[in-house]
PDB file of N, CA, C and O in Angstrom:
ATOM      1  N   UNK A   1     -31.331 -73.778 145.699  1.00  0.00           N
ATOM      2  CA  UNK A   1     -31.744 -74.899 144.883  1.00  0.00           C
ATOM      3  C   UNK A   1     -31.804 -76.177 145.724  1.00  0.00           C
ATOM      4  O   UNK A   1     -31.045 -76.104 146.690  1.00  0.00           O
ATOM      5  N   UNK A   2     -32.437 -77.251 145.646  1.00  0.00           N
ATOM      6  CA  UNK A   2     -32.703 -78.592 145.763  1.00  0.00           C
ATOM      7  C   UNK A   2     -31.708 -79.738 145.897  1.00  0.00           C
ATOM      8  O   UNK A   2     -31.405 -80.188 144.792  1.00  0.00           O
ATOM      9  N   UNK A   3     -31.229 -80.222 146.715  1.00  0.00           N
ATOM     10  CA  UNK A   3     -30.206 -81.083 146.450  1.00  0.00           C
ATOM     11  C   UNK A   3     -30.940 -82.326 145.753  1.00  0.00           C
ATOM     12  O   UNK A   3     -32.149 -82.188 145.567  1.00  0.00           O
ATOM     13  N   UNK A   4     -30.305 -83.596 145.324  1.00  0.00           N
ATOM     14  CA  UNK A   4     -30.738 -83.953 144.405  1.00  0.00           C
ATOM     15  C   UNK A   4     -31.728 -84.793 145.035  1.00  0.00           C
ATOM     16  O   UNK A   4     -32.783 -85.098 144.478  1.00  0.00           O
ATOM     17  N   UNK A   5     -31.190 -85.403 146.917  1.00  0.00           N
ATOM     18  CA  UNK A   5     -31.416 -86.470 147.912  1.00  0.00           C
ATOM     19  C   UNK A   5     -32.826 -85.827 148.248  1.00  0.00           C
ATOM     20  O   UNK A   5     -33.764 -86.605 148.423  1.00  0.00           O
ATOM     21  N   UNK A   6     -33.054 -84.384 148.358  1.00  0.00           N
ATOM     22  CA  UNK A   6     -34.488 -83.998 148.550  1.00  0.00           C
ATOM     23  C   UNK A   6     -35.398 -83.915 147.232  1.00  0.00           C
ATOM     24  O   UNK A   6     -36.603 -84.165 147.208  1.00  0.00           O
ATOM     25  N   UNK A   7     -35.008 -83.719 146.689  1.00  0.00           N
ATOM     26  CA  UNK A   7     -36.174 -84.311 145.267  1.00  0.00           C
ATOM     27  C   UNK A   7     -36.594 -85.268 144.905  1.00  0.00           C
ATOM     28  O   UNK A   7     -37.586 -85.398 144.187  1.00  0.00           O
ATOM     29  N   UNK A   8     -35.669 -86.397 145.490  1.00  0.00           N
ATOM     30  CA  UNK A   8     -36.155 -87.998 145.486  1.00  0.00           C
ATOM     31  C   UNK A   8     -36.948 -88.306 146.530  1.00  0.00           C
ATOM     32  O   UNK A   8     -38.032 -88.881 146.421  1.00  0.00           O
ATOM     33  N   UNK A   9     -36.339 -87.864 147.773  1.00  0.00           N
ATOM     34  CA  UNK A   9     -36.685 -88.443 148.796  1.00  0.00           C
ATOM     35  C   UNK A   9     -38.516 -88.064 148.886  1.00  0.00           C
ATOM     36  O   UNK A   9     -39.377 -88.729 149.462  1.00  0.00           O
ATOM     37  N   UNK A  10     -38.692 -86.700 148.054  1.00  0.00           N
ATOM     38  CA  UNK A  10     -40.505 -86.192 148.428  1.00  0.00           C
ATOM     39  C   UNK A  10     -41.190 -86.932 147.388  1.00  0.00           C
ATOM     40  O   UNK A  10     -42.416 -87.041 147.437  1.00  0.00           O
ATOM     41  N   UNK A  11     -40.456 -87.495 146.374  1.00  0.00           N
ATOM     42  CA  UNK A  11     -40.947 -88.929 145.382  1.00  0.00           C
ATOM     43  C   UNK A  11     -41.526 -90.223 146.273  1.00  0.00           C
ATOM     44  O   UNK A  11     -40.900 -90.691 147.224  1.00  0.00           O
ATOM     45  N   UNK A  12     -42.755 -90.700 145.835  1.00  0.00           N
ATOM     46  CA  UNK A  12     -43.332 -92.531 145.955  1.00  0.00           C
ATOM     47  C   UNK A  12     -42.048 -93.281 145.271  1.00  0.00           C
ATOM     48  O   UNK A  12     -41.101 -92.811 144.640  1.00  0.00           O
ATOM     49  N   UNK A  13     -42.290 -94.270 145.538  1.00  0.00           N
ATOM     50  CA  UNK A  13     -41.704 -95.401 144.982  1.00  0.00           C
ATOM     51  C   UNK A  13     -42.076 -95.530 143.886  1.00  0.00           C
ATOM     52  O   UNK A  13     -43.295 -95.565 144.050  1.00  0.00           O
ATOM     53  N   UNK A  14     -41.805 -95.684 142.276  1.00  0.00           N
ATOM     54  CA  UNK A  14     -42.214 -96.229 140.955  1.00  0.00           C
ATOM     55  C   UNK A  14     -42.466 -94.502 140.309  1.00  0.00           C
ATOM     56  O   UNK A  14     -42.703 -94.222 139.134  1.00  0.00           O
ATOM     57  N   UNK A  15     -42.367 -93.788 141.156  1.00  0.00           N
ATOM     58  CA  UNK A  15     -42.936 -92.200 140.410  1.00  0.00           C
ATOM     59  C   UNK A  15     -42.183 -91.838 139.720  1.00  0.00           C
ATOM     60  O   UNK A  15     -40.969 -91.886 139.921  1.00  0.00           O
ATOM     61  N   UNK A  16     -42.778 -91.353 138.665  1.00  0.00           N
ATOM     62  CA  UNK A  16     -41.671 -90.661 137.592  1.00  0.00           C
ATOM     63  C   UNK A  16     -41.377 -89.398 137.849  1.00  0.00           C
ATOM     64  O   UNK A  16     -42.204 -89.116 138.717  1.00  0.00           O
ATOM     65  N   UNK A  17     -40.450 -88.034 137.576  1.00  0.00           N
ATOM     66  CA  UNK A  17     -40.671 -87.118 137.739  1.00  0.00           C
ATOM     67  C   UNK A  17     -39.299 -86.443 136.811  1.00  0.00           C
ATOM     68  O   UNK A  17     -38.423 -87.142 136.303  1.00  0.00           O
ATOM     69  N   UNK A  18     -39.348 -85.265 136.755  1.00  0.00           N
ATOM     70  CA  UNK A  18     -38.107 -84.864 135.915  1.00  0.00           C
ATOM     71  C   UNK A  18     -36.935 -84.065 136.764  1.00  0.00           C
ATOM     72  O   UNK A  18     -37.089 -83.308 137.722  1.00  0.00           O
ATOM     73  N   UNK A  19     -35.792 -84.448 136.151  1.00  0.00           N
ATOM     74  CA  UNK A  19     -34.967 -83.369 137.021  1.00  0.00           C
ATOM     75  C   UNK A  19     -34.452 -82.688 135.985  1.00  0.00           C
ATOM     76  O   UNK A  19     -34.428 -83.288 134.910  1.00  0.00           O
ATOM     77  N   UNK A  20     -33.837 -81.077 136.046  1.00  0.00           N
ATOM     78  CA  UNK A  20     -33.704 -80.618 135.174  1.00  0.00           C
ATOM     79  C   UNK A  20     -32.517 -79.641 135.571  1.00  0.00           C
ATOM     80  O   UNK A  20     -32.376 -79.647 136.794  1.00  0.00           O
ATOM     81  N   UNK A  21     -31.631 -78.814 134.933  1.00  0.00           N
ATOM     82  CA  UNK A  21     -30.621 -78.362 135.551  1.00  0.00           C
ATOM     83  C   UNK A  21     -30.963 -77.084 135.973  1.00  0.00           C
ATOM     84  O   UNK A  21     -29.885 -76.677 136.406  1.00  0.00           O
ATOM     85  N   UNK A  22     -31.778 -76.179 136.129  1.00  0.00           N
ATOM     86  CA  UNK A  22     -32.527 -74.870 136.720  1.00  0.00           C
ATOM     87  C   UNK A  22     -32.656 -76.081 137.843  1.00  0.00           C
ATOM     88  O   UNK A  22     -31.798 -76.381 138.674  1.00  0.00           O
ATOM     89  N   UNK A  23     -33.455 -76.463 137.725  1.00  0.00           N
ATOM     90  CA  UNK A  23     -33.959 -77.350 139.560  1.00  0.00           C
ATOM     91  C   UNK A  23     -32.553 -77.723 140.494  1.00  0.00           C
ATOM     92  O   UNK A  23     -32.332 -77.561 141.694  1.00  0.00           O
ATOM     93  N   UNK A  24     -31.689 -78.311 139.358  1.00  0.00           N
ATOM     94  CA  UNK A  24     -30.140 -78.087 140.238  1.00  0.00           C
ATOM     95  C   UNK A  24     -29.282 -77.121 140.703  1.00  0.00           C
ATOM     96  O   UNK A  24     -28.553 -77.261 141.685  1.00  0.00           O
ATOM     97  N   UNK A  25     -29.368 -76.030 139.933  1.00  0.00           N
ATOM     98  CA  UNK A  25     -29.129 -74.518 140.365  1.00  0.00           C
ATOM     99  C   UNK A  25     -27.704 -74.927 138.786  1.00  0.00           C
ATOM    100  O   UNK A  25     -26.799 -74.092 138.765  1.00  0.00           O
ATOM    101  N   UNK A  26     -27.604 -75.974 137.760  1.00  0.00           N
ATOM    102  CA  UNK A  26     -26.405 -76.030 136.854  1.00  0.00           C
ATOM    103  C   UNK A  26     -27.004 -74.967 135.557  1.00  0.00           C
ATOM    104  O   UNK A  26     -28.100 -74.614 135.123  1.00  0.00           O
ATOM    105  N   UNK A  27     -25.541 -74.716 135.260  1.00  0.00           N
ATOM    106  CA  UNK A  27     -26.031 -74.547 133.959  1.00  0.00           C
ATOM    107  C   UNK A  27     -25.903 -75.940 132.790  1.00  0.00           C
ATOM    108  O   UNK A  27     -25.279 -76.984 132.980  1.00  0.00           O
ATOM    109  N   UNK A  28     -26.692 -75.557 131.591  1.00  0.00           N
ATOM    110  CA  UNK A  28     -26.943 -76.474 130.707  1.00  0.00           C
ATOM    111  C   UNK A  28     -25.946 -77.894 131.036  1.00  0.00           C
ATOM    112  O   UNK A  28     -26.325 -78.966 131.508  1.00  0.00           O
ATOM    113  N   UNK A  29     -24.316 -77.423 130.537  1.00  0.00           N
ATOM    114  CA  UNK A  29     -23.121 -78.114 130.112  1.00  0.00           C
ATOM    115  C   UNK A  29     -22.915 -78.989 131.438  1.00  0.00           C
ATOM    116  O   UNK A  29     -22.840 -80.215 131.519  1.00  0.00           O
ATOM    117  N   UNK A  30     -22.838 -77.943 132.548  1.00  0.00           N
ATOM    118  CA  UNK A  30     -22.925 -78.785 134.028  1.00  0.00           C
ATOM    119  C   UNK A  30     -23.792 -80.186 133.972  1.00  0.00           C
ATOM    120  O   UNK A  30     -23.292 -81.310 133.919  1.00  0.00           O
ATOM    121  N   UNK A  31     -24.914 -79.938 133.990  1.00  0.00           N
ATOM    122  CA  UNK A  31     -26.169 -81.112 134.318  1.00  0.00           C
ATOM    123  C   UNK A  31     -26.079 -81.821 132.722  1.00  0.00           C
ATOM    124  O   UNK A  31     -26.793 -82.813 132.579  1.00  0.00           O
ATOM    125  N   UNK A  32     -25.444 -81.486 131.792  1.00  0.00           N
ATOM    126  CA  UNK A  32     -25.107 -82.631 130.753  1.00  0.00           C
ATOM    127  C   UNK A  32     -24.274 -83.337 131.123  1.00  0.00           C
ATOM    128  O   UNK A  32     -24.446 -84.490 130.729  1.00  0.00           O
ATOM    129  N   UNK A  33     -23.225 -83.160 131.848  1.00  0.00           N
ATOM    130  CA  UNK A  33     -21.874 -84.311 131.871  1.00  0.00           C
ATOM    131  C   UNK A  33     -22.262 -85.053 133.813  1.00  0.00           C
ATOM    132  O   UNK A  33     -21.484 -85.628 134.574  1.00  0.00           O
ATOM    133  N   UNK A  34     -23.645 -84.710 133.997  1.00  0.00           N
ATOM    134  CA  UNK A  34     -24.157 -84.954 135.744  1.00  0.00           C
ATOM    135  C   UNK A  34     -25.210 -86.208 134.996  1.00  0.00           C
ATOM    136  O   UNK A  34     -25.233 -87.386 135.351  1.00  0.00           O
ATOM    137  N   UNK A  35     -25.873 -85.720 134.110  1.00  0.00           N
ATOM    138  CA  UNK A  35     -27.003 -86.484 133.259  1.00  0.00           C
ATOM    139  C   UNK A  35     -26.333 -87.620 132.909  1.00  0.00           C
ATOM    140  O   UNK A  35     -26.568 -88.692 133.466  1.00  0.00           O
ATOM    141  N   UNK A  36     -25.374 -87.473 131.885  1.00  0.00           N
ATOM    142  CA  UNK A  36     -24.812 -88.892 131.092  1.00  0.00           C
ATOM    143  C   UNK A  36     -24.155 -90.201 132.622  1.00  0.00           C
ATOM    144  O   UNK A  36     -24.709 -91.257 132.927  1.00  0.00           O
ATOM    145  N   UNK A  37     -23.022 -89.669 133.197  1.00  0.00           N
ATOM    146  CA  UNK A  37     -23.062 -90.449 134.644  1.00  0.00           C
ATOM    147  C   UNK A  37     -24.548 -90.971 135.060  1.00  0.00           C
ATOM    148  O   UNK A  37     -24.698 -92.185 135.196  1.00  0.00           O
ATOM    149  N   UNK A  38     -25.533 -90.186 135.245  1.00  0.00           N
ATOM    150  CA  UNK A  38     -26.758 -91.068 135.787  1.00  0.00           C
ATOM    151  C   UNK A  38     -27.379 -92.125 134.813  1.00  0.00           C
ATOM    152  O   UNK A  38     -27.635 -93.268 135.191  1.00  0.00           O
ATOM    153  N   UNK A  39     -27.593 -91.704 133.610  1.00  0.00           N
ATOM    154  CA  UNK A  39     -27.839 -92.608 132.733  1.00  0.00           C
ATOM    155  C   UNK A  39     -26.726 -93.478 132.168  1.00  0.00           C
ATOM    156  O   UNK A  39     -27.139 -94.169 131.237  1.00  0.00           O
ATOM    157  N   UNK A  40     -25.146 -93.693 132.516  1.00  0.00           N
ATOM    158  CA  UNK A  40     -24.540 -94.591 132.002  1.00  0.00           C
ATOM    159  C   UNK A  40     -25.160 -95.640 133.739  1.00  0.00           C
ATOM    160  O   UNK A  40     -25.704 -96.738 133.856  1.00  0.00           O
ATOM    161  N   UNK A  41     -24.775 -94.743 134.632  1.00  0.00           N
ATOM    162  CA  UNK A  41     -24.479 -95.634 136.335  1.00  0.00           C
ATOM    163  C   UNK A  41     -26.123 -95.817 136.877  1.00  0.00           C
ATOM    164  O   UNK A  41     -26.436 -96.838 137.489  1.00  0.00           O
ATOM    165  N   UNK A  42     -26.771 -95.121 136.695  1.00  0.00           N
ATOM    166  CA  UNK A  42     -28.036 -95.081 137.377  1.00  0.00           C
ATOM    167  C   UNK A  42     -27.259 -93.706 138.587  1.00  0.00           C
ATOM    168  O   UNK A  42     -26.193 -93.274 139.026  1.00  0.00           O
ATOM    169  N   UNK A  43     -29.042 -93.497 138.636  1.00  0.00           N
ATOM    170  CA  UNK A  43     -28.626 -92.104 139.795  1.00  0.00           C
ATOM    171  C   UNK A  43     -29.070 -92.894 141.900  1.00  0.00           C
ATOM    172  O   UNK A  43     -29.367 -93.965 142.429  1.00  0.00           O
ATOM    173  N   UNK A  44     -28.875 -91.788 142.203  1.00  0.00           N
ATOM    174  CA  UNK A  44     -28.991 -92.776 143.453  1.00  0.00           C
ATOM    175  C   UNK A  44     -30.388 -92.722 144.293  1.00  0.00           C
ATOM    176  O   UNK A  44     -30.649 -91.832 145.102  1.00  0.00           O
ATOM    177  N   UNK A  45     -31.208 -93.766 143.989  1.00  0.00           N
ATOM    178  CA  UNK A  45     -32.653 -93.741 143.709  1.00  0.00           C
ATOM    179  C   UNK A  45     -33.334 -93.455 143.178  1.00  0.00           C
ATOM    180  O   UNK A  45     -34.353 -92.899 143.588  1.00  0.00           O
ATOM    181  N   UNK A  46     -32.996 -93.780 141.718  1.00  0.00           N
ATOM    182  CA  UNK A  46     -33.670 -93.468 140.604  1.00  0.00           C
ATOM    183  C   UNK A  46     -32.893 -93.991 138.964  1.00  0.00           C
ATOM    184  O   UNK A  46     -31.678 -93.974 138.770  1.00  0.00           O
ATOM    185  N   UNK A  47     -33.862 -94.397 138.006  1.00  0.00           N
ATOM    186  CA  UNK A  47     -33.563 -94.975 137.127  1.00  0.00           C
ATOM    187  C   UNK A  47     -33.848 -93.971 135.854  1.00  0.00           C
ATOM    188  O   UNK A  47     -34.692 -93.197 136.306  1.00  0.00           O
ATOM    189  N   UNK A  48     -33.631 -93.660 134.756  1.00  0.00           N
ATOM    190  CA  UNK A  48     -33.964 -93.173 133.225  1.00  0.00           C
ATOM    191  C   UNK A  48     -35.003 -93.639 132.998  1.00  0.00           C
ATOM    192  O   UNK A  48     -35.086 -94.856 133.170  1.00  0.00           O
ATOM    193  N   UNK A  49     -36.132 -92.957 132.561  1.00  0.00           N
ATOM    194  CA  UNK A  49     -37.163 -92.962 132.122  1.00  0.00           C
ATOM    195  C   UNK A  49     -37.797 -92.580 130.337  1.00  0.00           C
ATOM    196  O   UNK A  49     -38.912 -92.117 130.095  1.00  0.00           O
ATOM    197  N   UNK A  50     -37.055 -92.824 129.612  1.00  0.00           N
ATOM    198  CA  UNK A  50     -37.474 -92.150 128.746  1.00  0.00           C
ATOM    199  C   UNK A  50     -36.514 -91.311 127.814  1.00  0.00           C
ATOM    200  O   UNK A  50     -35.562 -91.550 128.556  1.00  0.00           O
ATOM    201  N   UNK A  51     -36.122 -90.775 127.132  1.00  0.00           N
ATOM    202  CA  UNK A  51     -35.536 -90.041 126.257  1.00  0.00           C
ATOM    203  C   UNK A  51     -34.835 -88.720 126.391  1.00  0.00           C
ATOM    204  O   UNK A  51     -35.325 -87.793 125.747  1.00  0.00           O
ATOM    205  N   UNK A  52     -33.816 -88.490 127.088  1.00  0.00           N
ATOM    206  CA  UNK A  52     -33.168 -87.030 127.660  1.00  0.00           C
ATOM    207  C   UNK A  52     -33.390 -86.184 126.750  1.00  0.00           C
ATOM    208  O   UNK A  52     -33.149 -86.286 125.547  1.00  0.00           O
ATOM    209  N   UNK A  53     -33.874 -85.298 127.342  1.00  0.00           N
ATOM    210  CA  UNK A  53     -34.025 -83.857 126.370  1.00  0.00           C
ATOM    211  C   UNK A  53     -32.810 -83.179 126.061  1.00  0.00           C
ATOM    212  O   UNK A  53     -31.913 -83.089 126.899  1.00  0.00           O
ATOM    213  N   UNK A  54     -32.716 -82.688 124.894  1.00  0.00           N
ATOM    214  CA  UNK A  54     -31.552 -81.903 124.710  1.00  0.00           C
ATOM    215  C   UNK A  54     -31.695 -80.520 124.216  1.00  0.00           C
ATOM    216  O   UNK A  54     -32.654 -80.164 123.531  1.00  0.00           O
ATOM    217  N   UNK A  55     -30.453 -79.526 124.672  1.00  0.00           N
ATOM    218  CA  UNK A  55     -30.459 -78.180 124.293  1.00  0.00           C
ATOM    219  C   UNK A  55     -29.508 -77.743 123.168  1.00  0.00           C
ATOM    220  O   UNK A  55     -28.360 -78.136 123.379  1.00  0.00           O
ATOM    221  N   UNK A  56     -29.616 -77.241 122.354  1.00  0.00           N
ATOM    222  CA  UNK A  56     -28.895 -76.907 121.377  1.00  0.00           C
ATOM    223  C   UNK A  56     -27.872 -75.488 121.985  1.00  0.00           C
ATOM    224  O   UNK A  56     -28.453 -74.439 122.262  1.00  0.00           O
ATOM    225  N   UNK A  57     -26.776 -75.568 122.101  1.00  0.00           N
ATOM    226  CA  UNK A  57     -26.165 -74.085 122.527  1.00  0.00           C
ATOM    227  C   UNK A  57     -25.346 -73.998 121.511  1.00  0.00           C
ATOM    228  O   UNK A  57     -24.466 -74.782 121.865  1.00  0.00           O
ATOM    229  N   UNK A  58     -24.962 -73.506 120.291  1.00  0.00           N
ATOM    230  CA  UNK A  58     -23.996 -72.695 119.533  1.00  0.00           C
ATOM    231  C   UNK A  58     -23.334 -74.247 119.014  1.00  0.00           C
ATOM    232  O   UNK A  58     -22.186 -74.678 119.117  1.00  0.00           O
ATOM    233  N   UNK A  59     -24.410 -74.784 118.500  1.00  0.00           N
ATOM    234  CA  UNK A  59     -24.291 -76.052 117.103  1.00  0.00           C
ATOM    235  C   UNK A  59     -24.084 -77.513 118.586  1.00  0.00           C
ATOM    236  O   UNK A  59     -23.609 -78.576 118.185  1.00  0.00           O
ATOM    237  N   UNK A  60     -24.317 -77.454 119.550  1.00  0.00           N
ATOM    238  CA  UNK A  60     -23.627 -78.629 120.121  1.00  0.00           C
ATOM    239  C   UNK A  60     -24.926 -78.746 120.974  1.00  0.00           C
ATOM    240  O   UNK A  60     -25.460 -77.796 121.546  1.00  0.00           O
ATOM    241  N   UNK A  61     -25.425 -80.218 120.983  1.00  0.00           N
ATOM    242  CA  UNK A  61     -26.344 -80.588 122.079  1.00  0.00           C
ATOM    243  C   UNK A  61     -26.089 -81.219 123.358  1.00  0.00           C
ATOM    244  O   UNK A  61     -25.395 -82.185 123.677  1.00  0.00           O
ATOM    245  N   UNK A  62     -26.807 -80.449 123.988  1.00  0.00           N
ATOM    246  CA  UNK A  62     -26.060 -81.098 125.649  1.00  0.00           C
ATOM    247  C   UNK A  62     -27.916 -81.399 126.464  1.00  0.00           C
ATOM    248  O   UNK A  62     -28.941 -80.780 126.177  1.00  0.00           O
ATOM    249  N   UNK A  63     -27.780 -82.346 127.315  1.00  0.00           N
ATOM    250  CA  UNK A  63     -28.822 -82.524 127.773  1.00  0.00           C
ATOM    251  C   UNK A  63     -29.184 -81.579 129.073  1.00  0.00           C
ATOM    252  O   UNK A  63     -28.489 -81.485 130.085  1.00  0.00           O
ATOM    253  N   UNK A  64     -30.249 -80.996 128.855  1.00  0.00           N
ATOM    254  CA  UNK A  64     -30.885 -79.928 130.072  1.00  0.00           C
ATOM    255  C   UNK A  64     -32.105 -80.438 130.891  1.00  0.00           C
ATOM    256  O   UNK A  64     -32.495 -79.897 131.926  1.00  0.00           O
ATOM    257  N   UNK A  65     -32.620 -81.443 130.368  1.00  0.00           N
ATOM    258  CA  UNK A  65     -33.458 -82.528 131.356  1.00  0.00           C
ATOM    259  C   UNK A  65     -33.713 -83.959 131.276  1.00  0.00           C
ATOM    260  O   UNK A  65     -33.660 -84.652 130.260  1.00  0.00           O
ATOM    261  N   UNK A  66     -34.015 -84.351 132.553  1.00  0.00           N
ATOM    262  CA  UNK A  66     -34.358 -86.356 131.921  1.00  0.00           C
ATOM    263  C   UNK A  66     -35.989 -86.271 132.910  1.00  0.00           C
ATOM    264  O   UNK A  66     -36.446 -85.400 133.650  1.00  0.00           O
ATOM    265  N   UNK A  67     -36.473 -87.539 132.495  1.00  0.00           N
ATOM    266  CA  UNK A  67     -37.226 -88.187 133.063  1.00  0.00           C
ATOM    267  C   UNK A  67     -36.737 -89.457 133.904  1.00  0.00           C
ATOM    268  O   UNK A  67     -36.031 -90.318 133.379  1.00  0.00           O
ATOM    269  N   UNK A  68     -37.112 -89.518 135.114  1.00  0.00           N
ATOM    270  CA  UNK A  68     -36.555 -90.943 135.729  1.00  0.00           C
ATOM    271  C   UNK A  68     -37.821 -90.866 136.758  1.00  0.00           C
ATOM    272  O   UNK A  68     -38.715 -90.109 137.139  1.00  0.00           O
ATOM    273  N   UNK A  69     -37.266 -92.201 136.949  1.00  0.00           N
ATOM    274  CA  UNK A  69     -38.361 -93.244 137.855  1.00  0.00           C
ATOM    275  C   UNK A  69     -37.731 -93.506 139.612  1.00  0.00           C
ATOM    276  O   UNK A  69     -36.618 -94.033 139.639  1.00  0.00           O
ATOM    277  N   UNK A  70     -38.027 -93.353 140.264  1.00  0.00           N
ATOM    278  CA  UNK A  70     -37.809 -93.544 141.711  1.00  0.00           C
ATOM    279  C   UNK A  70     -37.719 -94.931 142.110  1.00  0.00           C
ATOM    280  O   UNK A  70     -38.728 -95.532 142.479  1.00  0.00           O
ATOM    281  N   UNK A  71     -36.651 -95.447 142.065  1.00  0.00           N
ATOM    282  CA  UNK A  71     -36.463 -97.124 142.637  1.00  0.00           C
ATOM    283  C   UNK A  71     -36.558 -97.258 144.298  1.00  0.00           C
ATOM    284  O   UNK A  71     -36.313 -96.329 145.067  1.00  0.00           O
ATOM    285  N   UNK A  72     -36.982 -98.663 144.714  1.00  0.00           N
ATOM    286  CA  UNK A  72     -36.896 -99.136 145.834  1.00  0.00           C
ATOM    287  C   UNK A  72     -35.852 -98.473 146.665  1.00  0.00           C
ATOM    288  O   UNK A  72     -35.937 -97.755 147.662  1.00  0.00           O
ATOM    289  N   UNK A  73     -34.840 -98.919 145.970  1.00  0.00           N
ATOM    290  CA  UNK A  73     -33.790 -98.773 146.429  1.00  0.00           C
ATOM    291  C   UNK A  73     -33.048 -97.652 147.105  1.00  0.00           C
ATOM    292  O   UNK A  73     -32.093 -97.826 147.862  1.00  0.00           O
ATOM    293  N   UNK A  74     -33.442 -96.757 146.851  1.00  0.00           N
ATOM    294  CA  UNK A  74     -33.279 -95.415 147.461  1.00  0.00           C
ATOM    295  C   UNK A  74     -32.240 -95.441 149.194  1.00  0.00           C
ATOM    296  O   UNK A  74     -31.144 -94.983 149.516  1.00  0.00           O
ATOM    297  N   UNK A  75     -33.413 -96.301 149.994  1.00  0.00           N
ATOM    298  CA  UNK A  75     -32.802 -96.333 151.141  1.00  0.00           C
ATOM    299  C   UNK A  75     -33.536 -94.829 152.353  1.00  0.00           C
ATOM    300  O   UNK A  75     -33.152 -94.527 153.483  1.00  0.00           O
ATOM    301  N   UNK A  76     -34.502 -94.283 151.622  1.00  0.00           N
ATOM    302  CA  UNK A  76     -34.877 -93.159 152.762  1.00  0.00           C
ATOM    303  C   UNK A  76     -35.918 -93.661 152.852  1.00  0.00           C
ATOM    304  O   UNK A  76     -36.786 -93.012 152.267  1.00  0.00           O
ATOM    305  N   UNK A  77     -36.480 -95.107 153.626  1.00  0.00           N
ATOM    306  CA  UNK A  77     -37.788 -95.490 153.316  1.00  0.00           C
ATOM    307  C   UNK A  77     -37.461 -95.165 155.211  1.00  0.00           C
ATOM    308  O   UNK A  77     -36.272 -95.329 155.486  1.00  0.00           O
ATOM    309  N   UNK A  78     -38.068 -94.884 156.040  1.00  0.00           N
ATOM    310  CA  UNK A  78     -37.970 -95.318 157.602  1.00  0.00           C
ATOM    311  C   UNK A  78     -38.602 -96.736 157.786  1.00  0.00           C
ATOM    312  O   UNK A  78     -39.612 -97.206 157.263  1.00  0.00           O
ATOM    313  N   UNK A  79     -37.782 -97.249 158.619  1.00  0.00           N
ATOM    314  CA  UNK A  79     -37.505 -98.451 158.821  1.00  0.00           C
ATOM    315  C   UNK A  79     -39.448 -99.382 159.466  1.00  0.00           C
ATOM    316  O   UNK A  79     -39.497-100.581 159.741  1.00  0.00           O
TER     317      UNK A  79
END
């Protein structure tokens, strides 16, 4: 699987794109409590985009993907 620094880093600047927890190698519950941290803190080069998707597993929703946006800020720009 993808670490998270190479899925950003093959992102433009301002691009949206999704990350999802199959693309992380998590299951559901994993990349829900990885998700909420990025969307309380921001992730690291990259912002929330939009409305987290959620999965229903046995009455409880946990989020299994987001949309986010690729900030400046990143830091893998070469100099």
């Amino acid at each position: 699987m993808a670490s998270i620094e190479d899925i950003v880093k093959r992102q433009k600047d301002g691009a949206k794109f999704v990350l999802s927890a199959s693309m992380m190698g998590l299951d559901t519950e994993e990349f829900d409590i990885v998700a909420r941290v990025w969307i309380k803190d921001g992730g690291n080069g990259f912002q929330l985009a939009g409305v987290p998707h959620r999965r229903c597993i046995d009455g409880q929703f946990f989020i299994d993907r987001i949309t986010v946006v690729k900030t400046a800020e990143s830091g893998d720009r070469e100099p």
